[in-house]
Each structure stands twice: as C-alpha cells, then as structure tokens.
BALOBA-1460 file (C-alpha; in Angstrom, 3 decimals):
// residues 220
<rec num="1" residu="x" x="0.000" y="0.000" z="0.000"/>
<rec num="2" residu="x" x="1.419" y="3.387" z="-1.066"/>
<rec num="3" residu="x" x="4.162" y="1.660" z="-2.236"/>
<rec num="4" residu="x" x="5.460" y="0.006" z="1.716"/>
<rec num="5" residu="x" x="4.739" y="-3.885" z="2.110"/>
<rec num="6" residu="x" x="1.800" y="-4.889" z="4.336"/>
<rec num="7" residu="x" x="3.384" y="-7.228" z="6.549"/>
<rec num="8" residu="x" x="1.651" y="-10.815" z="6.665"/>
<rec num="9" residu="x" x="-0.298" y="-10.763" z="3.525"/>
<rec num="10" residu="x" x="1.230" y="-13.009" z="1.506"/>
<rec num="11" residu="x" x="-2.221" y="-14.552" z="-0.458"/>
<rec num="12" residu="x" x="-2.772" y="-13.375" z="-4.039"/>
<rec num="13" residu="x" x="-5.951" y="-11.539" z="-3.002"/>
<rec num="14" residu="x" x="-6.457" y="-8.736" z="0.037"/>
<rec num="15" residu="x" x="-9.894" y="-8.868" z="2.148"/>
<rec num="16" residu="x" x="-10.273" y="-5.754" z="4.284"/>
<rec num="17" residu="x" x="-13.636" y="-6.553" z="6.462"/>
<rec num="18" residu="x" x="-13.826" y="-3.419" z="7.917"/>
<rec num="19" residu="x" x="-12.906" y="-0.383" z="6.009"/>
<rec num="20" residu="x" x="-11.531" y="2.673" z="7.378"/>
<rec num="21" residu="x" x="-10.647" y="6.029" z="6.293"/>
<rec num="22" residu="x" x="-6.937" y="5.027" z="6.782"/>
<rec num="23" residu="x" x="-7.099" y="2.356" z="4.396"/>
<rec num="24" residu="x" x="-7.436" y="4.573" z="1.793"/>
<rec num="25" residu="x" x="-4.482" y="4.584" z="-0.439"/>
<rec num="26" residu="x" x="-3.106" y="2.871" z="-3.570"/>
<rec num="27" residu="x" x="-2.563" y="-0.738" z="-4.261"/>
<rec num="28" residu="x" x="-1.042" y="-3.241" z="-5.876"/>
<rec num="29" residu="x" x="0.112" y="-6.765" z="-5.639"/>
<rec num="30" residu="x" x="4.310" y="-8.353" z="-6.315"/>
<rec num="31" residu="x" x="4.427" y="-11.832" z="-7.666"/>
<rec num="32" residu="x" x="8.231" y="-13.578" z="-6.989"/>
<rec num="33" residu="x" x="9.356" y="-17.225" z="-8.478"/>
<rec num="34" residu="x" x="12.545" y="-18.144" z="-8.959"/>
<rec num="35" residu="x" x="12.893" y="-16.849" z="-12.743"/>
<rec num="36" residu="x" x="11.714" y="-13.264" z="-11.433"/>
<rec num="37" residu="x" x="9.255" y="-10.742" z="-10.176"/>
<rec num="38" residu="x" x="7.190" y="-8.433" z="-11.508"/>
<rec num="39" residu="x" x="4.258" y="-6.245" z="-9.654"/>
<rec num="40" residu="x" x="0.318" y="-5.208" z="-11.179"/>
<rec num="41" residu="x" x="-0.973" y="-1.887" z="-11.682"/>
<rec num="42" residu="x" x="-2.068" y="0.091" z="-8.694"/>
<rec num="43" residu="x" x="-4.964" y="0.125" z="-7.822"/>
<rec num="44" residu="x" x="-6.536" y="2.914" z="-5.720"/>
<rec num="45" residu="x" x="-8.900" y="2.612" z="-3.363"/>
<rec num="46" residu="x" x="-11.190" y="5.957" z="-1.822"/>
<rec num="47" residu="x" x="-12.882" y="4.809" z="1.669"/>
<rec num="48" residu="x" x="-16.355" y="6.797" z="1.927"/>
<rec num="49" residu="x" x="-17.137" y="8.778" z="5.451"/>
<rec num="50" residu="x" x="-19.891" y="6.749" z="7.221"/>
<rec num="51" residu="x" x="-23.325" y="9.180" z="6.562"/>
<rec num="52" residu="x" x="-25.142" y="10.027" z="9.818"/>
<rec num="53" residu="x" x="-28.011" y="9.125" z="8.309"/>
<rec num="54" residu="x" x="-29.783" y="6.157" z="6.582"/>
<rec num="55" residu="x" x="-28.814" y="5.842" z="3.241"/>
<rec num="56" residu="x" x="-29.458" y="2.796" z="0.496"/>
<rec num="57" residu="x" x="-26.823" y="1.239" z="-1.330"/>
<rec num="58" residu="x" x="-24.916" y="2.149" z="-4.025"/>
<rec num="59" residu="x" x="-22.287" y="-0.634" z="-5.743"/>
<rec num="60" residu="x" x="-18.914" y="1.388" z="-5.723"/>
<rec num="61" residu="x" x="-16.486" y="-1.148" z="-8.003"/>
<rec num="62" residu="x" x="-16.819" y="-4.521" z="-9.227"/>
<rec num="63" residu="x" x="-14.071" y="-6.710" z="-11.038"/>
<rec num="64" residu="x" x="-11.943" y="-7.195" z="-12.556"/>
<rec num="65" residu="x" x="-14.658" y="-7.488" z="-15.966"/>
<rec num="66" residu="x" x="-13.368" y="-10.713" z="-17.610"/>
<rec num="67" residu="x" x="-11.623" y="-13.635" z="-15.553"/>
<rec num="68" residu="x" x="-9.906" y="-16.770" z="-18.049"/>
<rec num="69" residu="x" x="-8.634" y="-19.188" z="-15.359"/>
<rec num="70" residu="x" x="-7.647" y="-23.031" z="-16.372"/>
<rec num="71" residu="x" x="-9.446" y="-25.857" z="-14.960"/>
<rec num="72" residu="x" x="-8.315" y="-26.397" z="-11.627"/>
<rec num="73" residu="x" x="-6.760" y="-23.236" z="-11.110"/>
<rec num="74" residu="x" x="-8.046" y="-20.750" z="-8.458"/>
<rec num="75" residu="x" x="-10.215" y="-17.020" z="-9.055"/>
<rec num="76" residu="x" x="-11.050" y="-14.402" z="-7.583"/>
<rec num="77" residu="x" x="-13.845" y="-11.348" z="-8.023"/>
<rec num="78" residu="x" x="-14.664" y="-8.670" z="-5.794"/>
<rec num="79" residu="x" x="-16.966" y="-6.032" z="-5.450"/>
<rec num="80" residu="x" x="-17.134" y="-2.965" z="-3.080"/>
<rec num="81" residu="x" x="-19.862" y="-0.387" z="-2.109"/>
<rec num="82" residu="x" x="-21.463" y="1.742" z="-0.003"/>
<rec num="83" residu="x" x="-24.708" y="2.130" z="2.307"/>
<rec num="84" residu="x" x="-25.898" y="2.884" z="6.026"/>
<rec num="85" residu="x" x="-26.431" y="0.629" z="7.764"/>
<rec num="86" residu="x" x="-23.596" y="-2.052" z="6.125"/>
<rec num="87" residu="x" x="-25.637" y="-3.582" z="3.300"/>
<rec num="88" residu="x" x="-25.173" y="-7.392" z="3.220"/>
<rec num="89" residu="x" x="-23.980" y="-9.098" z="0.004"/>
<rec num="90" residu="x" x="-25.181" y="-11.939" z="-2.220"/>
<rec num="91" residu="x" x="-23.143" y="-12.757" z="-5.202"/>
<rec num="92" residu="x" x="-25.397" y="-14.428" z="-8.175"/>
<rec num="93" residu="x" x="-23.732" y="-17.161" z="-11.127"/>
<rec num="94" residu="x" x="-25.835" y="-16.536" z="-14.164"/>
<rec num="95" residu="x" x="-28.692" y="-15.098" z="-11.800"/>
<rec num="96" residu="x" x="-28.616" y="-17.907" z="-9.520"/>
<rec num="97" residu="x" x="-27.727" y="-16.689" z="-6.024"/>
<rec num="98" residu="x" x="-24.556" y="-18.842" z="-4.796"/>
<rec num="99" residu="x" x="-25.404" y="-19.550" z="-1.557"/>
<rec num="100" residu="x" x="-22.754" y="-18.975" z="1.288"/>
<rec num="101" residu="x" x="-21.050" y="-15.983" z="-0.743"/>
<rec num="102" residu="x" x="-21.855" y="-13.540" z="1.264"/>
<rec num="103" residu="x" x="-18.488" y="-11.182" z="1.428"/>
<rec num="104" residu="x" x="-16.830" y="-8.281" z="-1.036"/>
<rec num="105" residu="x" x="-14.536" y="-10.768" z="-2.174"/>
<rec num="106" residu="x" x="-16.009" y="-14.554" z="-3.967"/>
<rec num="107" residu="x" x="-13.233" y="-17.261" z="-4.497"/>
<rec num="108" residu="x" x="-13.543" y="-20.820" z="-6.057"/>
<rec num="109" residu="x" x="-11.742" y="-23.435" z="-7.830"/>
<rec num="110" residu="x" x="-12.002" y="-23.287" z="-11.880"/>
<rec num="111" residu="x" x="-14.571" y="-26.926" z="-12.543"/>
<rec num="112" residu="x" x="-16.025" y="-26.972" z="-16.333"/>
<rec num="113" residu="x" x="-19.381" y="-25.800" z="-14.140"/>
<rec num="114" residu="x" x="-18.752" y="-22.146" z="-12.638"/>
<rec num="115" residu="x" x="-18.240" y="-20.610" z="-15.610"/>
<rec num="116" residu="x" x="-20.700" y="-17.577" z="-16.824"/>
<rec num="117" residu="x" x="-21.543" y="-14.292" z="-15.780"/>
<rec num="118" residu="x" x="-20.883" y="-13.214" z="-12.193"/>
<rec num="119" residu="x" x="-22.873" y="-10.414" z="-10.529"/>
<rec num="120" residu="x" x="-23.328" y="-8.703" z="-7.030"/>
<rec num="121" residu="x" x="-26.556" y="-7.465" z="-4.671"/>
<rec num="122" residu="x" x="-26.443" y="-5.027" z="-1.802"/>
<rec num="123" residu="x" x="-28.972" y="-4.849" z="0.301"/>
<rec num="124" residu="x" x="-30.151" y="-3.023" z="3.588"/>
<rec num="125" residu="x" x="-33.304" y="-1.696" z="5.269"/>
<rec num="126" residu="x" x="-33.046" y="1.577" z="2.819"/>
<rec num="127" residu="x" x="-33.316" y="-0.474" z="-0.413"/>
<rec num="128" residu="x" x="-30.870" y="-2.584" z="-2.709"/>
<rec num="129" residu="x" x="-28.574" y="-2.451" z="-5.809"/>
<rec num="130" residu="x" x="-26.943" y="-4.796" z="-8.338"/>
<rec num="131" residu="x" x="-24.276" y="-4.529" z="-10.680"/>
<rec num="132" residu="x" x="-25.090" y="-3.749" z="-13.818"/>
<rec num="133" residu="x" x="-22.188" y="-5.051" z="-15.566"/>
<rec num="134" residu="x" x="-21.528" y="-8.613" z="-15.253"/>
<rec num="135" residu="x" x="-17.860" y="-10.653" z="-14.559"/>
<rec num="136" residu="x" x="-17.338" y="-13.030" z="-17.350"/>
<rec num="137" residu="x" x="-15.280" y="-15.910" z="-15.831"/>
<rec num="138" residu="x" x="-13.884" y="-18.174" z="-18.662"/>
<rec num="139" residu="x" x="-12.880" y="-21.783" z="-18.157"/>
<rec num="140" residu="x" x="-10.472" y="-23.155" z="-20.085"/>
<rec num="141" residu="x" x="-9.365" y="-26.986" z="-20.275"/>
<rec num="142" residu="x" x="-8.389" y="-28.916" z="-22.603"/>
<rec num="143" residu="x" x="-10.883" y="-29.658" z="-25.880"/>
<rec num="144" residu="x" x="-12.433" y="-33.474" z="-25.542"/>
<rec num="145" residu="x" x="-13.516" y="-35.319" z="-29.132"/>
<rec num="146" residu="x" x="-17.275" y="-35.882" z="-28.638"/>
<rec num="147" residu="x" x="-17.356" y="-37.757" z="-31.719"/>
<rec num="148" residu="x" x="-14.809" y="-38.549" z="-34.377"/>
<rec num="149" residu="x" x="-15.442" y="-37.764" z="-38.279"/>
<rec num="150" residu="x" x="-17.372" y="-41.243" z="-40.139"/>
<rec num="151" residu="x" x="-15.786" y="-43.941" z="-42.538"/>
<rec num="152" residu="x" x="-17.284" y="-42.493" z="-46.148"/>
<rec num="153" residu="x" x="-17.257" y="-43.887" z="-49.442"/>
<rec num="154" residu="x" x="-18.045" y="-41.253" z="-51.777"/>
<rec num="155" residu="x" x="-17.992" y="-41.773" z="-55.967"/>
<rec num="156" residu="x" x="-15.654" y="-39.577" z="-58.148"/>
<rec num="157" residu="x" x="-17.015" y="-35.940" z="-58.193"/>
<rec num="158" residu="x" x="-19.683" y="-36.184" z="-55.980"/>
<rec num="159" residu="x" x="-19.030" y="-34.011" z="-52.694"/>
<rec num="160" residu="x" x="-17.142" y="-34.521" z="-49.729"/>
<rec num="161" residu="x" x="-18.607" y="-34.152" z="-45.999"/>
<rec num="162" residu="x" x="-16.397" y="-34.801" z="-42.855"/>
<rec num="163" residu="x" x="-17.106" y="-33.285" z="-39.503"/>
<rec num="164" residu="x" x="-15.807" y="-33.933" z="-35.449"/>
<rec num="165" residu="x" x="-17.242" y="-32.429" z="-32.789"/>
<rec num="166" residu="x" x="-15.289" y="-31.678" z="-29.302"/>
<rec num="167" residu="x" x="-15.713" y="-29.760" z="-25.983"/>
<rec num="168" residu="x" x="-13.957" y="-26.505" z="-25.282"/>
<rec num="169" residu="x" x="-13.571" y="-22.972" z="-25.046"/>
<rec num="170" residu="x" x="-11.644" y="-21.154" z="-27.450"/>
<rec num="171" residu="x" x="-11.262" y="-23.509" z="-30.084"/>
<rec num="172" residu="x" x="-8.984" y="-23.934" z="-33.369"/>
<rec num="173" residu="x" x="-9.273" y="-26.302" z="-35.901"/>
<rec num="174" residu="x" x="-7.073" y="-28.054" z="-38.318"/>
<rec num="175" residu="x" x="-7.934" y="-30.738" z="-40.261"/>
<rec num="176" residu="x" x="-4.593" y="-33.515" z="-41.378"/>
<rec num="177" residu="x" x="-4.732" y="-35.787" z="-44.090"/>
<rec num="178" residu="x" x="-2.293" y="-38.689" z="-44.117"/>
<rec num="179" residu="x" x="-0.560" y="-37.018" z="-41.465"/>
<rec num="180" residu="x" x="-0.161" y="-33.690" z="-43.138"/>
<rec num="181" residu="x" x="-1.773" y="-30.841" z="-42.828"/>
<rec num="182" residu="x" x="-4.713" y="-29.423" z="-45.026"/>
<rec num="183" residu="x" x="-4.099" y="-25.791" z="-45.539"/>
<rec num="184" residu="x" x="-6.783" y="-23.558" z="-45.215"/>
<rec num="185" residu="x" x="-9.176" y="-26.214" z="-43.507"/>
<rec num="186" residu="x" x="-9.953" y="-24.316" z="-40.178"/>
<rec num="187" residu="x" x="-13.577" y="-25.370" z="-39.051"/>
<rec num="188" residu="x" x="-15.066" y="-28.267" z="-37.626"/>
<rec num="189" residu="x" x="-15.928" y="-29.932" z="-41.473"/>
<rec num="190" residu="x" x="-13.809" y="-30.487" z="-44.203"/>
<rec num="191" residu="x" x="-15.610" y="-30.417" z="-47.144"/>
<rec num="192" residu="x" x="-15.157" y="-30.600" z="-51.360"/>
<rec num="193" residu="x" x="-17.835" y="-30.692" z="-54.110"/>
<rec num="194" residu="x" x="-16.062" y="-33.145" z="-55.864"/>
<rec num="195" residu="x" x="-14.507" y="-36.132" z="-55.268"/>
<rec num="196" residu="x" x="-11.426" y="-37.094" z="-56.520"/>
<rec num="197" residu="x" x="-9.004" y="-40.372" z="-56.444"/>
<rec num="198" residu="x" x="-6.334" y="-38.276" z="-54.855"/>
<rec num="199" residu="x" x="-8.792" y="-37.717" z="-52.222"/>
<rec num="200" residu="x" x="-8.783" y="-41.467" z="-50.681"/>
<rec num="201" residu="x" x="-6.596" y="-41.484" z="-47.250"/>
<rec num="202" residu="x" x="-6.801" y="-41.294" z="-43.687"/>
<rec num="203" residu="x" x="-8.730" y="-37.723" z="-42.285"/>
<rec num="204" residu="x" x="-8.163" y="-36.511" z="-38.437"/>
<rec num="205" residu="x" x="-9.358" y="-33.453" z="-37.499"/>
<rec num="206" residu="x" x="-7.569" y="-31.415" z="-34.122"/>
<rec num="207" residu="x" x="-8.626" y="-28.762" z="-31.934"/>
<rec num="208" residu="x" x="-6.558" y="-26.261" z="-29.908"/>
<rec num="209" residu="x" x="-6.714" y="-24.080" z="-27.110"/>
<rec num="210" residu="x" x="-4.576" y="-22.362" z="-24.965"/>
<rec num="211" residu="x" x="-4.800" y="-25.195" z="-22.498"/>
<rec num="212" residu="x" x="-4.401" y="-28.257" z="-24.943"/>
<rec num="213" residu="x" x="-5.039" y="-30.393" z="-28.171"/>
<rec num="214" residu="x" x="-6.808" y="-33.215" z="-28.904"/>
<rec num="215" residu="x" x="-7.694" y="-35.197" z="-31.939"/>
<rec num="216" residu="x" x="-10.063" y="-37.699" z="-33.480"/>
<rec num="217" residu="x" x="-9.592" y="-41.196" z="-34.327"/>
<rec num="218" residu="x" x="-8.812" y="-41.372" z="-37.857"/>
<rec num="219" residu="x" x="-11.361" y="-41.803" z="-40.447"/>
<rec num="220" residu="x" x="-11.164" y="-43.109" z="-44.354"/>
C-alpha cells in the first residue's frame, strides 16, 4: 500500500472486512518465483465517510470485468460499495444466487461448471442495488472429441462431408490428411464438391486451445 509492504499478507488476493478512512491509499500486488518478479498496476482505493443518516446502497467497483482461469486453477472477483447501515452481500452465477457468498470478495476453484456471468446485490433496510455489468469468468481446459469424423465412401465428383465435434472454449481447428496438414481447412468440417481419387486417405481433425489439443480417431 502506497508503495510500503503490508506485513503478513502473503495470499494473491487482500480482504479488508472493515474499512476505514486510513485504508485509503493505492494498491497493488508483487508476484516472486525463482525466474523473477514483476508487480500489477495500482490500484486505488477511496474509503467513503460513514453518513449520519440512513442511506441505500450504491455498488462502488466490481471486477476485474473478464476472468480466463484453467481448470483447476483458483479465481477471484470482488466487489465494493457503499450504504448505512452495512448492506449485506449476495453474489449471483448466471442469476442464480450462490449460496454462502456472502463477502466483497467470492473465491472458487475453476470446474467446467462455474463458468458464466458473475454479478453482485447489496442490500439493507433503505433499499438494494446490483451490478449492472456482469464478470465473465472463462474456463479453459483442454478440448475433448465428442465424436470422431465417419468412414465415407463417396464416388468420383460427388461431394465430400467430414465433420468432429469436441468440448472446449476457445477452439482452433485443423484438419490432417495422411498425417499432413490441409491448408486452409480451419472449421469443424472439411468439405469438397467433388470427389477425386487423390482424395482417398486417412482424415483426423484437431482442436486447440490455450490449455491443450486433442484429436479424433482417424477416419477413411
């Protein structure tokens, strides 16, 4: 904080339950292996006086807007605001309240199921707000085949249909013949509208992400 090291936070996200005019200030986190260290932007946060009087709540900052974790891997969103008395929170997964998450800051483990669009409610005896802009949280894992392109006889210069289908986010395509590559054959079907002998081999088709690769079995 304000560039000096808060002693005995070593976790790669900061709760503050109780926020006081002195923890006002700017922020940001250092990350250390044994190939370097580098540090995030700061990130400044304004504490607002407690009002004397009732007031509803209002939804300060949310974030950060889009989340891509891997499969496994841990998150983290938060969201701050404002409101007399303390508003209580309620974080919602694709407008389905998440029951338990109840604090400014909502962490879970990256599962192929809490993905989607992440939002907040405040509420208190003077009235309640949500966010209006949603956190996207990604999940990325490797792609899966789902099913593998079929065996196909086709005569001489009728057309050509193969297609695989796999599970992912974020998926490329390339489609190998013989065990080289088809250039310019980037979707989920390979396709000609005519045949020809030189056709005849063995098709796989392969999908990429950022976590992976996978192919199908190989089809004639």
């Amino acid at each position: 904080k304000d560039d000096k090291l808060i002693n005995g936070r070593n976790e790669n996200h900061l709760d503050l339950l109780s926020v006081q005019p002195k923890d006002a200030g700017s922020y940001k986190v250092a990350l250390e292996n044994k190939v370097g260290k580098t540090q995030s932007n700061a990130e400044t946060l304004q504490v607002i006086p407690r009002p004397s009087q009732p007031t509803a709540p209002q939804i300060l900052s949310s974030g950060p807007s889009e989340v891509r974790v891997r499969l496994g891997d841990p998150f983290n969103i938060f969201a701050f605001g404002s409101g007399s008395p303390d508003p209580s929170i309620k974080w919602y997964r694709n407008n389905t309240e998440i029951q338990g998450a109840t604090s400014t800051t909502y962490s879970a483990i990256a599962t192929k199921t809490n993905g989607g669009e992440y939002s907040v409610k405040l509420s208190n005896s003077q009235g309640s707000a949500t966010s209006t802009n949603p956190i996207r949280v990604t999940v990325i894992y490797p792609p899966t085949v789902i099913s593998s392109p079929s065996e196909t006889q086709v005569d001489e210069g009728h057309p050509i249909s193969l297609a695989g289908q796999f599970e992912g986010e974020g998926l490329s395509y390339s489609w190998i013949k013989d065990g080289a590559a088809l250039n310019g054959s980037n979707s989920s079907t390979f396709s000609k509208t005519s045949a020809q002998p030189s056709d005849t081999g063995l098709y796989q088709l392969i999908a990429s992400n950022e976590a992976g690769s996978a192919q199908t079995i190989p089809a004639r």
